[in-house]
N, C-alpha and C positions, 0 to 999 in steps of 0.2 A: 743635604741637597745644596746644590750651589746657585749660583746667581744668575741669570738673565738680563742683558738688557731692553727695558720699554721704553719707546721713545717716547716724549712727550713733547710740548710744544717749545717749552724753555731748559728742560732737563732730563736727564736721565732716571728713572727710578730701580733701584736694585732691587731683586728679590734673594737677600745671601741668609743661606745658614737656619730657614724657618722666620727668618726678620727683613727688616727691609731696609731700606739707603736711599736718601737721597741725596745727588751730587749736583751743587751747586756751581754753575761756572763763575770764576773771580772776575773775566773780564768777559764785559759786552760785547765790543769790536775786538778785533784782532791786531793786538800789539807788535807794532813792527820794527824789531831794532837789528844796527849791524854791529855784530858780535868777529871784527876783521882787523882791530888794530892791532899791533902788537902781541899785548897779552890779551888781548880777546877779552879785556873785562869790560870796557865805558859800557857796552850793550849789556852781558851779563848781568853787574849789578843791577839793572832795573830790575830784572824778576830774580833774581837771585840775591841777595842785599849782604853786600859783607857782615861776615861773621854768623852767615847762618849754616844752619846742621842741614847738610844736604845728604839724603838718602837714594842711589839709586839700585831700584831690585830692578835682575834682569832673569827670565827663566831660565833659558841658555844660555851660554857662555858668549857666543857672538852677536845677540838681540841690544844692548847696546851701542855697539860700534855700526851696526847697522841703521838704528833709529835715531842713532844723538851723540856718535864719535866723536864729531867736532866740541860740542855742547860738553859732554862727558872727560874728553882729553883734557881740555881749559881749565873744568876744576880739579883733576887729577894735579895737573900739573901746579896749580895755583894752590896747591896744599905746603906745598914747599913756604910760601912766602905768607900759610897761615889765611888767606882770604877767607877762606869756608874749614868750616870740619867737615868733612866727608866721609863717605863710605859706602864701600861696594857691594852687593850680594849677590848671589849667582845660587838660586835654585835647583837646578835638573842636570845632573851630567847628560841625559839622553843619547844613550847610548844607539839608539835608534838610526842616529845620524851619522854611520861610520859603517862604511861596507861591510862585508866579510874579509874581502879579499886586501882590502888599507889593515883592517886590521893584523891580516896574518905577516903580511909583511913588514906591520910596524914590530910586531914580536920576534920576525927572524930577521930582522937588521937591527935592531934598536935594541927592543926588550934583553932578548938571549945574548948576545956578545955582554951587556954589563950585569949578567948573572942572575939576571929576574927570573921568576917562573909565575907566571897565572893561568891556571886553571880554568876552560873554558874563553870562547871567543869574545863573550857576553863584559865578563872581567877585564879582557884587554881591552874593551870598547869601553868601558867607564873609567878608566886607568887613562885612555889617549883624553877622553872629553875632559875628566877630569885636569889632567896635565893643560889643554889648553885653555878653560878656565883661567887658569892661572898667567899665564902667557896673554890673555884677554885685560886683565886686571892691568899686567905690567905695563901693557902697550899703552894704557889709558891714564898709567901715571900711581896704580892703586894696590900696588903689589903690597906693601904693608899697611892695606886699609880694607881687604877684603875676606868675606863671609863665605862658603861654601858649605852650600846646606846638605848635596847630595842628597837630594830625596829620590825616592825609587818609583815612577810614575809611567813603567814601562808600558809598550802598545800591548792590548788586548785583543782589539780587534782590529788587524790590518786592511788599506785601501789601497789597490795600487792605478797607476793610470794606465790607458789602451795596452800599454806595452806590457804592463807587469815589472817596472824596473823602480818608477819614478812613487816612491812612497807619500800619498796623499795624504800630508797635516791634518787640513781641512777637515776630514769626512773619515782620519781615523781616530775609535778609539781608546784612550788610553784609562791606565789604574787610577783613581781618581784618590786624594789626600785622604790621612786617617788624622783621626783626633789628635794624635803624637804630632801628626806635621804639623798643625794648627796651636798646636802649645808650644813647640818652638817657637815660629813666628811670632808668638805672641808676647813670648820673654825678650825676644830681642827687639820687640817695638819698643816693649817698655824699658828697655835697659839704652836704646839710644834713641831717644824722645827728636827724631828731625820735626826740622822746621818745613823741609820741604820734602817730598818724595819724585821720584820719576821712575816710572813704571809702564809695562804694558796697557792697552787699552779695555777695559774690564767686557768691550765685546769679542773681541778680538776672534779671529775666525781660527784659531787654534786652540785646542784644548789644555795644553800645559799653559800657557799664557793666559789664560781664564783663569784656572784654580790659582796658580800665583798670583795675582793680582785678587781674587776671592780671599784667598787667605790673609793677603797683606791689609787688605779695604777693615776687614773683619777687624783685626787687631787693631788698625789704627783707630776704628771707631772706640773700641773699648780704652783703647788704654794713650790716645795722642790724636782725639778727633779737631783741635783746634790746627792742624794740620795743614799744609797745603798740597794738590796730587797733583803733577805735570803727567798727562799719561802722552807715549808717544803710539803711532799707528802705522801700518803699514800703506800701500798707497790705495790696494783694496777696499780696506779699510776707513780709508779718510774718504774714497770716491764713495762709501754706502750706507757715510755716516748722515745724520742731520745734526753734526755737532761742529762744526766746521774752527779749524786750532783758532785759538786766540790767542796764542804765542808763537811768534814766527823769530828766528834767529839765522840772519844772511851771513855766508860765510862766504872766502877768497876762493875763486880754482884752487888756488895752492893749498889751501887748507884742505881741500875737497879730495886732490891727488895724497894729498898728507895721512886721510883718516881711511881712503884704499889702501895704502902703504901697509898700516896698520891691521887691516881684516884679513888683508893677504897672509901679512906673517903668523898670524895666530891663530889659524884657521884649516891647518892643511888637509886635516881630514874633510873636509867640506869643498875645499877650492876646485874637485874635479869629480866629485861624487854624481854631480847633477849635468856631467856632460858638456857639449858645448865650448867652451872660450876658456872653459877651468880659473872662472875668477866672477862666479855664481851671484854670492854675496856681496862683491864687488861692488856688480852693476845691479847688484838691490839697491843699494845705498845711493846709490847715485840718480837710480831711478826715484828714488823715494824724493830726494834733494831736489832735483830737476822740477817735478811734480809741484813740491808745495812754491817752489821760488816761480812757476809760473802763476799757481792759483791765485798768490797772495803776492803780487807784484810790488816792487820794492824801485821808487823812483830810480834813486840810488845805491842799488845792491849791487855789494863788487865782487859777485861774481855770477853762477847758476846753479848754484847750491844754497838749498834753506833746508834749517829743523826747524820742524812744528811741532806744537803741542796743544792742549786741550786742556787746559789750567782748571782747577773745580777743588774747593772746600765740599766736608762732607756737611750736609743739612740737618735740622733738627728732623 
């Protein structure tokens, strides 16, 4: 059984796995730093402290470039010069998230001309998600620092909107983790003991992003609960929370246009699937930035883009 969140007046309390959690936030007010010079570190460092093991799980492949690209790209990039250990993980190909019709023509222009053959449409949709994964990792600086779990957490029971086209996250569905998933997780907490984590929000209004974030909570209590969790949230999400981030990180326009650059290119399955402007994800990110750099206004913030976060040690 997995977790739920209750609110409470100062915390969250979990109910994961038959046991229970509770998450302590690290800060009171809402820490406000600009993360915009250069290398993007004088803000960083503050909640990020050189030389710490920084872990971030993402369910999907594009869930962090969405929730904390700027944030995410910085330490990617800043491994080079050693600042942090880092490391990437990517749970879920979900294959869910790739037409029929992307997929058949990723197979007859892509796949078949360099000699491939997969079986079934299902296979070349975990094969594309899979591939961008990867293309996710690089864009963020963590091509030789990422984890790919592939888990198989396919929909069960599908939702669609008025139309029948637009496949409802929210309200569908999916296979829920087996013991196997959970003992991985659990070797790889212990075998890379981070200092800090950034992850989805353990309410979060999708269900692959619950069970990853359930499974990773789970582990880190056993085996690295002296821990710290940055969870990130979508805007949903932050408008229906009573947890309001206490870590805010202001970044440049440019950086802003930098880290669409980025979801653009490693995304293509996704960029047109949802109709529209064909740069979907795009303007999540941007919506999401927009959002918190208004809520959490920043004297001198140079530009209209901020990541938030929601800082919390786990409790006795």
């Amino acid at each position: 059984m997995f977790y739920k969140a209750i609110a409470t007046s100062a915390e969250p309390l979990l109910s994961l796995f038959g046991g229970s959690m509770r998450l302590v936030p690290i800060f009171k007010r809402t820490v406000r730093l600009r993360a915009d010079d250069p290398a993007g570190l004088s803000g960083l460092y503050s909640v990020f402290p050189p030389n710490s093991r920084i872990m971030i799980v993402q369910t999907h492949s594009d869930d962090c470039l969405i929730h904390a690209g700027c944030t995410a790209a910085i330490i990617g990039g800043a491994l080079k010069n050693m600042s942090w250990e880092a490391h990437l993980a990517t749970l879920v190909s979900d294959e869910a998230g790739v037409t029929d019709s992307y997929a058949r023509n990723y197979y007859k222009n892509v796949l078949r001309p360099q000699g491939s053959h997969y079986a079934g449409l299902q296979n070349i949709k975990r094969y594309i998600r899979y591939r961008e994964s990867n293309l996710n990792a690089a864009e963020l600086g963590f091509q030789n620092r990422h984890t790919q779990f592939d888990f198989s957490w396919p929909v069960i029971s599908a939702v669609y909107d008025h139309d029948g086209k637009r496949l409802l996250s929210s309200a569908t569905a999916y296979r829920k983790p087996t013991n196997g998933d959970l003992a991985r997780v659990c070797d790889f907490v212990a075998d890379f003991r981070a200092d800090i984590y950034l992850m989805a929000w353990p309410g979060s209004l999708h269900q692959h992003h619950r069970q990853s974030t359930s499974l990773f909570l789970k582990a880190i209590k056993c085996f690295n609960p002296s821990a710290y969790v940055y969870f990130w949230r979508n805007k949903e999400e932050k408008e229906n929370s009573l947890f309001p981030d206490n870590i805010c990180l202001y970044y440049s326009d440019q950086q802003e246009k930098e880290n669409s650059l980025r979801i653009h290119n490693a995304n293509d399955s996704q960029n047109t699937r949802r109709g529209g402007s064909g740069h979907y994800y795009e303007e999540m990110a941007e919506d999401i930035g927009q959002y918190v750099n208004k809520r959490y206004p920043l004297a001198d913030a140079p530009g209209h883009y901020a990541e938030g976060f929601w800082a919390a040690r786990i409790g006795p």
